[in-house]
ROSE-4610 file (N, C-alpha, C; in Angstrom, 1 decimal, always signed):
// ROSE-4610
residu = [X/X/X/X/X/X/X/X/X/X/X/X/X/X/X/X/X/X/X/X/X/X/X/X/X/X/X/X/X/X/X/X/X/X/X/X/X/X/X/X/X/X/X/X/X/X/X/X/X/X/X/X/X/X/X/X/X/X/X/X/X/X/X/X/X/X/X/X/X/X/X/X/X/X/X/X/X/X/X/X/X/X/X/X/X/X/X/X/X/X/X/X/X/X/X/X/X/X/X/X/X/X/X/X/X/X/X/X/X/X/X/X/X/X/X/X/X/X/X/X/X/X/X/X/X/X/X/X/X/X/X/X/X/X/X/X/X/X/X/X/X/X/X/X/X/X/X/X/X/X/X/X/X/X/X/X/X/X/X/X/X/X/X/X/X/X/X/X/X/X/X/X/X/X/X/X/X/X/X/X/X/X/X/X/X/X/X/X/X/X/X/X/X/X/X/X/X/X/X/X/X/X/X/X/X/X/X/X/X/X/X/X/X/X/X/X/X/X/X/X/X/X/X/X/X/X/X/X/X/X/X/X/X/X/X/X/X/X/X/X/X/X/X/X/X/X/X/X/X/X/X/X/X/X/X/X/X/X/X/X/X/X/X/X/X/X/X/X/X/X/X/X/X/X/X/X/X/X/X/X/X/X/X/X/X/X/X/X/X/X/X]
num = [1/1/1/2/2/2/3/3/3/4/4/4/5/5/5/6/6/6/7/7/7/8/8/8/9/9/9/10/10/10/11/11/11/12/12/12/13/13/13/14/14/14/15/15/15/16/16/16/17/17/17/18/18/18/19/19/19/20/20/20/21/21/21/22/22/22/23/23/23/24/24/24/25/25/25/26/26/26/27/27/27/28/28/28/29/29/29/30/30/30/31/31/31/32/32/32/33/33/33/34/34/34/35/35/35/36/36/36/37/37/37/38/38/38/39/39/39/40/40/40/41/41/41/42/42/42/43/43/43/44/44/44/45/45/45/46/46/46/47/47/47/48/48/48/49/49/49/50/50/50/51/51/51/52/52/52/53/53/53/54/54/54/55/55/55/56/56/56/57/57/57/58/58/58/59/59/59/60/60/60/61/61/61/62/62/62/63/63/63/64/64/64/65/65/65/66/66/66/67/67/67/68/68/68/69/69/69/70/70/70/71/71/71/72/72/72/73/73/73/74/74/74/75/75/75/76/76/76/77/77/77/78/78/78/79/79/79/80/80/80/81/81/81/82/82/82/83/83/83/84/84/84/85/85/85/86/86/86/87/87/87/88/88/88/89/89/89/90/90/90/91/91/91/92/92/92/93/93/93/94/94/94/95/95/95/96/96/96/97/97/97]
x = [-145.0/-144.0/-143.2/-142.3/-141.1/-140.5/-140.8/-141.1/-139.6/-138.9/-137.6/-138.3/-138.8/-139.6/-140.5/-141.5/-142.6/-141.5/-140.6/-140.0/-139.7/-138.9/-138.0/-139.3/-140.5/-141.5/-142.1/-142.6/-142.9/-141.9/-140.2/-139.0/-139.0/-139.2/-139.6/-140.7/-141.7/-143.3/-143.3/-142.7/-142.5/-141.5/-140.7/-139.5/-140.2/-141.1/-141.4/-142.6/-143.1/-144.5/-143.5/-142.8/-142.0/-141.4/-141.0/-140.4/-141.5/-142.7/-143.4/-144.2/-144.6/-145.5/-144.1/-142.7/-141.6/-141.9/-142.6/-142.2/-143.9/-144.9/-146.2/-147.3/-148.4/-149.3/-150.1/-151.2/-151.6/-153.1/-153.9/-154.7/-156.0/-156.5/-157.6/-158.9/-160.0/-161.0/-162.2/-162.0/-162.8/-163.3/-163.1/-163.6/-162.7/-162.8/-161.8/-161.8/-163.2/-163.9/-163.8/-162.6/-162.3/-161.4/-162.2/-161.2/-159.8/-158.8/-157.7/-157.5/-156.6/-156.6/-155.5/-155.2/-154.4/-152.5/-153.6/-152.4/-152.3/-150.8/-150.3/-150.6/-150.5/-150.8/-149.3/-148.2/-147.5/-147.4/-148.2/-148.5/-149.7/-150.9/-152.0/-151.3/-150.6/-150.0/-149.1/-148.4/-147.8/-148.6/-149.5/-150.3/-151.3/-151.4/-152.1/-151.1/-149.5/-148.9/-148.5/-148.4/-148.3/-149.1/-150.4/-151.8/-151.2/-150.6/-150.4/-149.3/-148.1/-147.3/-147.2/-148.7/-149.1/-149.5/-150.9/-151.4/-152.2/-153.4/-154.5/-155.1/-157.0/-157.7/-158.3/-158.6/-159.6/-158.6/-158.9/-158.2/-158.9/-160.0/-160.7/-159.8/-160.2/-159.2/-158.1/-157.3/-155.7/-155.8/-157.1/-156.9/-157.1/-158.4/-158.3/-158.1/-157.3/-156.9/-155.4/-154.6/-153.3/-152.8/-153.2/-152.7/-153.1/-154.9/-154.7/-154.3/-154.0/-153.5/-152.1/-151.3/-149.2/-148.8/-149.4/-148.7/-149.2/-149.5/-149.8/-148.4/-147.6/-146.4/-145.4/-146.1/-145.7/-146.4/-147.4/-148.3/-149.8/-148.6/-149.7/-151.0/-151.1/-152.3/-153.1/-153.3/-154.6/-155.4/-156.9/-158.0/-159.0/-159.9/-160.7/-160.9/-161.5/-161.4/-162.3/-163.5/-164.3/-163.3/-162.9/-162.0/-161.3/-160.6/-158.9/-159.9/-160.8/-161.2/-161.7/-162.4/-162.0/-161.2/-159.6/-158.7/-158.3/-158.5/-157.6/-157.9/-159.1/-158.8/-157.7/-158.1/-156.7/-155.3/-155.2/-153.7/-153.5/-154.7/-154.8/-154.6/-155.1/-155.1/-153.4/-152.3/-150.9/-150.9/-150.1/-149.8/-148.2/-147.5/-146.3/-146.3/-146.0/-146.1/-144.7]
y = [-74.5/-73.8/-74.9/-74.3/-75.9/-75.3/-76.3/-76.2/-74.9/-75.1/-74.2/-72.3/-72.2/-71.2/-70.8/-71.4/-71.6/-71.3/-71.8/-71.5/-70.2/-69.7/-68.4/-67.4/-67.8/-66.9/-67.1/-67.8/-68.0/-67.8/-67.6/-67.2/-65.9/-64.9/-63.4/-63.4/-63.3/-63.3/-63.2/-63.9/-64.6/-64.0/-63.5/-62.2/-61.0/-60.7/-59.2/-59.4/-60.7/-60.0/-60.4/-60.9/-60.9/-59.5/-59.0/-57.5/-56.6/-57.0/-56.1/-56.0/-57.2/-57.8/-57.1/-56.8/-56.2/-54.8/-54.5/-52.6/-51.9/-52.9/-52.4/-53.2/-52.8/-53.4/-54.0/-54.8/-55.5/-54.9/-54.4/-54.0/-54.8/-54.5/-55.3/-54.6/-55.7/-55.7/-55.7/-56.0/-56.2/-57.5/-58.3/-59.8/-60.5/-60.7/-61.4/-62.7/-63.3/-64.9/-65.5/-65.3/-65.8/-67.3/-68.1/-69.3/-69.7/-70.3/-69.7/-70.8/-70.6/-71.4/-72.0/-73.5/-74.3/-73.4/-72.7/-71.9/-70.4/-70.4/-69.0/-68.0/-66.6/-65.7/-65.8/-66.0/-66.0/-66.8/-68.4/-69.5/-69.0/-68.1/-67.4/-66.3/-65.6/-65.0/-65.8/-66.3/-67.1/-67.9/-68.5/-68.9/-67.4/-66.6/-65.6/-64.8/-65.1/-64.3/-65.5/-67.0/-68.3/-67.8/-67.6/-67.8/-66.7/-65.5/-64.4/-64.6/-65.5/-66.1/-66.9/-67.7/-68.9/-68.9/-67.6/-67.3/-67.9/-68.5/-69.0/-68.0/-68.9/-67.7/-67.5/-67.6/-68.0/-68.4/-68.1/-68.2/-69.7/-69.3/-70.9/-72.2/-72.0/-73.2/-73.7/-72.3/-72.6/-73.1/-72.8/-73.1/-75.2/-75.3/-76.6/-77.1/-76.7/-78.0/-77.9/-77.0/-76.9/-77.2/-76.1/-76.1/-77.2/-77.5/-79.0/-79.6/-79.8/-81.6/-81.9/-80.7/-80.7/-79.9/-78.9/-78.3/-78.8/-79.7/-80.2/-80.3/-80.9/-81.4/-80.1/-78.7/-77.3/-76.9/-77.4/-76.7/-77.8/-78.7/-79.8/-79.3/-77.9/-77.9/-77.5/-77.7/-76.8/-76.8/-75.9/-75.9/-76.2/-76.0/-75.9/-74.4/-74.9/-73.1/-72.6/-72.9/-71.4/-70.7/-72.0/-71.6/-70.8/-71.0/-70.4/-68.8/-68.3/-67.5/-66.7/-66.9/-66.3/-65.8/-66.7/-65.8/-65.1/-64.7/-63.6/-62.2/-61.9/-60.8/-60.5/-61.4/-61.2/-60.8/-61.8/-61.4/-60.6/-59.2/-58.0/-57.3/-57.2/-56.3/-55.7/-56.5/-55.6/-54.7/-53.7/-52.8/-52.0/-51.8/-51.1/-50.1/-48.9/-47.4/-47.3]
z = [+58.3/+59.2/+59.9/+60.1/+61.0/+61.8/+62.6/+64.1/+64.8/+64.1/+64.5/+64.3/+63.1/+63.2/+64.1/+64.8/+65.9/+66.8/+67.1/+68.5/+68.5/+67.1/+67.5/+67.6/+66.9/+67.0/+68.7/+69.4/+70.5/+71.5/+71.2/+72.3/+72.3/+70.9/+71.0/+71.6/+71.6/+71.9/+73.7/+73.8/+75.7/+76.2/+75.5/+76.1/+76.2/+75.3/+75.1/+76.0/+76.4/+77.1/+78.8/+79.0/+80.3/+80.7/+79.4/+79.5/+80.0/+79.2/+79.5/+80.9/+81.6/+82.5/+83.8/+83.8/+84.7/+84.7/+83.3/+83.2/+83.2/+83.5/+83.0/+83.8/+84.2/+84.5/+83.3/+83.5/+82.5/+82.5/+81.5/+81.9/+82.0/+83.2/+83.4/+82.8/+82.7/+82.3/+83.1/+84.3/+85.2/+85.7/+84.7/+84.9/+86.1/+86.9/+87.5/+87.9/+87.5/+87.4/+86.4/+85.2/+84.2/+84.6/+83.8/+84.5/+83.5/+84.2/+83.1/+82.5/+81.2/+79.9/+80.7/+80.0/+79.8/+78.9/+77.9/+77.3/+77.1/+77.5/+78.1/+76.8/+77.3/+76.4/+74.9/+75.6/+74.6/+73.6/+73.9/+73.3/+72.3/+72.5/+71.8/+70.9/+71.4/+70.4/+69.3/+69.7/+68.7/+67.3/+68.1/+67.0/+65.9/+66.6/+65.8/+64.8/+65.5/+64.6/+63.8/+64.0/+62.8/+61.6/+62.1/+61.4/+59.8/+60.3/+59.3/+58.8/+58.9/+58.4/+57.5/+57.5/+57.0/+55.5/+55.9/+54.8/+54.1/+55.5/+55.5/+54.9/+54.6/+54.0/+55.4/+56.3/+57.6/+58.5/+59.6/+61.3/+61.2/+61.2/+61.4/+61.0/+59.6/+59.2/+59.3/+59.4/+60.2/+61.5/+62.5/+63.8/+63.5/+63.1/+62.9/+62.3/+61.0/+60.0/+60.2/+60.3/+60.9/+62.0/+63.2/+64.3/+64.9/+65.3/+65.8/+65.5/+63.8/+63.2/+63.2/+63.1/+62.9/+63.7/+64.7/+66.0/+67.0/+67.6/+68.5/+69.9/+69.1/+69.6/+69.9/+69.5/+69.7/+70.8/+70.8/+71.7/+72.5/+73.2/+73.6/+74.7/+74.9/+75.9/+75.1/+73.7/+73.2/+73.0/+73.1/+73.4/+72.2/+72.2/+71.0/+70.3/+69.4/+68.6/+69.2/+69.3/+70.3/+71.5/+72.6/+73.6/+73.0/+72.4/+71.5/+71.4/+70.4/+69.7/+71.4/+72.6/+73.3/+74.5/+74.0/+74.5/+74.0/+72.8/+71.7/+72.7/+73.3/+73.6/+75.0/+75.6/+76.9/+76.5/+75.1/+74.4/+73.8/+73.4/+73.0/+73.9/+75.6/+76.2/+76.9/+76.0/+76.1/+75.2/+76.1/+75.5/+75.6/+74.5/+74.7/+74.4/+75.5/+75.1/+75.4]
């Protein structure tokens, strides 16, 4: 993917959750001793909507044979895949009605 792509995908992604975070609460989970990621929800989405762009066989592999090794410079705070694998659900809990 090049890198021009990654952006326009990550400039929608961060408009729509800014749109949304002005017109909507966010729904909580109750946790509220989650300690926070390095990277933002629209940065996590982005990569999960890469990942289906890509057309890996596995999240996994896309997370570390791709994204750590040639996006980096897209996304220099990033975690490791366990970390990564549990923020996916924070960046599920939007919702547009």
């Amino acid at each position: 993917m090049t890198k021009m792509i990654i952006t326009k995908i990550f400039c929608d992604i961060d408009d729509f959750i800014t749109e949304l975070n002005a017109n909507q609460q966010l729904i909580e989970n109750g946790n509220k001793n989650r300690t926070k990621s390095r990277l933002n929800i629209s940065e996590v989405m982005t990569i999960l909507v890469s990942f289906h762009n890509y057309g890996s066989r596995t999240f996994k592999d896309f997370y570390t044979k791709i994204v750590m090794k040639y996006m980096r410079k897209e996304f220099p705070d990033l975690v490791s895949y366990n970390r990564f694998i549990e923020l996916i659900p924070d960046a599920l809990k939007y919702r547009y009605y």
